[in-house]
N, C-alpha and C positions, 0 to 999 in steps of 0.2 A: 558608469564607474568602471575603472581598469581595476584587473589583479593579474597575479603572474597568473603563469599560467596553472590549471588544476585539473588535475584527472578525477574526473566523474566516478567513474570503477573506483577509483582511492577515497573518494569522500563517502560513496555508497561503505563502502567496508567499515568506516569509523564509526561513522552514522547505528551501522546494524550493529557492531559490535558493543557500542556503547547503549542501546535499547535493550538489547538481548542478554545481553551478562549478567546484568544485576537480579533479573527475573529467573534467568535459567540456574544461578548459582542458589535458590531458593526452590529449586522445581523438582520434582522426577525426571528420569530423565524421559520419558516418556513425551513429558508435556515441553522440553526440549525440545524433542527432534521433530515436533509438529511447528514448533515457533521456527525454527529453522526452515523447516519444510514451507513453510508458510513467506517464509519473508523471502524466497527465491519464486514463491510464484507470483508478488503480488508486487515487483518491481521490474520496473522496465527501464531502459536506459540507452542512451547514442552519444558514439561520444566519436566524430567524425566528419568531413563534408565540413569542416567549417562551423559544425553546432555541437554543442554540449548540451544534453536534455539528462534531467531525472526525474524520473516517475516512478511515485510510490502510493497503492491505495494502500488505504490503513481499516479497514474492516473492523467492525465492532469486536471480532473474535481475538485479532489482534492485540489489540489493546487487554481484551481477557488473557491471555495466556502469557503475555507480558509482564501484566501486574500481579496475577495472581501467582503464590508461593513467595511472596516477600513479604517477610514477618513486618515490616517498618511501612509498611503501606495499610493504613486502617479499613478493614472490611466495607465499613461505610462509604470509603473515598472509589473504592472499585464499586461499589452498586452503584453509588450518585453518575460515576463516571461514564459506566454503561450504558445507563438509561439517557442521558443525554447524548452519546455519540448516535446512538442507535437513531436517531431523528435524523441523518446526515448523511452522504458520504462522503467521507474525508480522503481529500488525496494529497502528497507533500509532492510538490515540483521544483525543480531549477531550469532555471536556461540559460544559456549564454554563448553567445556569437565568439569564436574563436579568430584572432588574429596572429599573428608572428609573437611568441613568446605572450600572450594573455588570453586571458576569455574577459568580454566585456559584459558580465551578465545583468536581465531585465532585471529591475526593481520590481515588488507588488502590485503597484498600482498599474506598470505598463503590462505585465504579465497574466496580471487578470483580467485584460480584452481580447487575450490572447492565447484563452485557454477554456474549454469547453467539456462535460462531461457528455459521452452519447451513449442511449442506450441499445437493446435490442432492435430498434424497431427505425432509428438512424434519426431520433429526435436528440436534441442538441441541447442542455443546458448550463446556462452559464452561471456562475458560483453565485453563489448567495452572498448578498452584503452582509459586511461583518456586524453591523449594530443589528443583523435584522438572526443573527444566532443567536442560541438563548445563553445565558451567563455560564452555567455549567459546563456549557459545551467550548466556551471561550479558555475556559480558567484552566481545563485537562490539557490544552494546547499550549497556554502561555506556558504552564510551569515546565513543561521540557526546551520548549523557544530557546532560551537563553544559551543551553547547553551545546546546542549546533554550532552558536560563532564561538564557543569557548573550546571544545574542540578542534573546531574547522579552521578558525580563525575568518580572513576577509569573506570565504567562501559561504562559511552558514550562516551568514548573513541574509546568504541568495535562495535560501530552501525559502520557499512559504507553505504555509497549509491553503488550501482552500474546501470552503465548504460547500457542498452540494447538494439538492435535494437529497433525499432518501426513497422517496415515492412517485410514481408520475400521479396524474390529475386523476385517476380514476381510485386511487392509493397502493396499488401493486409496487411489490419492490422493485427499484431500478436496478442494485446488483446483490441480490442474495445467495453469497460464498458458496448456498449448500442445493441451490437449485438448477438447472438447466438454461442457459442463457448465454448472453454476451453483453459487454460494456467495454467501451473506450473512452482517454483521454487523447482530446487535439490539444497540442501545444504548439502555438504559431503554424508550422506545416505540413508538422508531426502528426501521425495518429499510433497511441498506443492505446492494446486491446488483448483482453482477458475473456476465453471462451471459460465459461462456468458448468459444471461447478469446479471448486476448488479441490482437485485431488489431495493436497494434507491435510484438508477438515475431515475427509469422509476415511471410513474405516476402507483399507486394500481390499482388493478383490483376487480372484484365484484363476489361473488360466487352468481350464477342464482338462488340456491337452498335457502340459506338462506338469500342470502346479505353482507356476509362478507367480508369488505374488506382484502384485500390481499397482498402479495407484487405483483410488477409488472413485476418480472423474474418471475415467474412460468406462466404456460399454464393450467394447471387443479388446480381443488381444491382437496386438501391433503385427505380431510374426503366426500366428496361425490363423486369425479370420475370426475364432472362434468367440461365441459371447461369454465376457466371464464371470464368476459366480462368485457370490456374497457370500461371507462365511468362513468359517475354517476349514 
C-alpha cells in the first residue's frame, strides 16, 4: 500500500503528544517530567537508507503515569489495565520501505514475521498471536487504536502493537525498566535495544565530585570516573 511520503520524527511527535497531554494536563508536574523522561528512552526510530522504522516499548509504568491523574478515567479501569499489560511486553512499531516521494509500509500480518523481541541472553521471541492475549489486555489497546489513523491519517494506520512474552521459561522478567539488563527489537534488519534499567523510573544520583545530579541508570559519572551516590 502506497502513501506520500511521511516523516517518522513527525508522526513520533503527534503520536507522543497526543498520549501524553491528556494525562499530563491532570498530573504534577513531577509525574510529568518522568512521562516525558520516559517516552525519550523507550523509543527508537530510523528514518533513512531507504527505511522508515518506529519503535516504541510501552512498559507497564508507562501506561501508569499516563493514565494516572486523569479525573475521567475510572480507578478500576487503570488497576484492570495494569494487571493485564504486566503479563506482556508491549511494543508499537512501523515500517516502511521508502521510495521517490512515498513509504510503502508493511501491513500486520507481513510485519509480524518480521519482528522479534530479544532478550539478554540473545534468545529471540516472536509476538504472541493475537487470540492467544487475554481480553483485557486486547481491549487497553483497541481503545486508543483508533486514535493513530484519526490523527495520522493513511500513516496510523501502519503503527501496530505487538504483544510479547513478559517472562522467559524459567519466569524471570524479560525486560524490567527498573532492573540491570538489556532487551531488543529486530525489525526486518533492524535491531533496536535498550540497556536497563531505565534512568527516568529511578530516583537521580549525585556525582561525589561535583554534585551533579544524574540519571539514576548509570553507576559512574561520565566525566570524572567516579561511582555515584543515591541520595541527596
Amino acid at each position: 500500500m502506497h502513501h506520500p511520503s511521511w516523516s517518522i520524527s513527525v508522526a513520533a511527535m503527534l503520536v507522543i503528544g497526543w498520549l501524553s497531554t491528556p494525562a499530563a494536563a491532570g498530573q504534577e508536574r513531577a509525574t510529568a517530567e518522568t512521562l516525558e523522561a520516559l517516552n525519550q528512552e523507550t523509543r527508537r526510530q530510523l528514518n533513512g537508507a531507504g527505511v522508515a522504522d518506529f519503535v516504541w516499548w510501552l512498559p507497564t509504568d508507562w501506561w501508569r503515569l499516563t493514565l494516572s491523574g486523569n479525573d475521567t478515567i475510572p480507578a478500576e479501569f487503570l488497576q484492570r489495565t495494569e494487571a493485564a499489560l504486566t503479563q506482556y511486553t508491549l511494543v508499537l512499531i512501523a515500517h516502511g520501505d521508502a521510495g521517490p516521494g512515498n513509504l510503502t509500509w508493511a501491513d500486520e500480518t507481513a510485519l509480524r514475521a518480521e519482528v522479534s523481541l530479544i532478550d539478554q541472553r540473545g534468545r529471540a521471541y516472536p509476538p504472541i498471536v493475537t487470540e492467544e492475549v487475554t481480553a483485557d489486555a486486547r481491549a487497553a489497546v483497541d481503545a486508543i487504536r483508533p486514535s493513530f489513523a484519526t490523527l495520522l491519517g493513511p500513516a496510523g494506520r501502519n503503527f501496530h502493537f505487538f504483544f510479547f512474552p513478559a517472562t522467559n521459561d524459567a519466569g524471570t522478567a524479560i525486560a524490567d525498566p527498573r532492573l540491570p539488563g538489556e532487551i531488543s527489537v529486530r525489525v526486518v534488519d533492524e535491531r533496536y535495544r535498550w540497556r536497563l534499567p531505565l534512568g527516568s523510573l529511578l530516583p537521580q544520583k549525585r556525582c561525589p565530585v561535583d554534585g551533579e545530579r544524574l540519571t539514576g541508570g548509570w553507576q559512574f559519572c561520565p566525566w570524572h570516573g567516579d561511582r555515584l551516590v543515591s541520595g541527596p
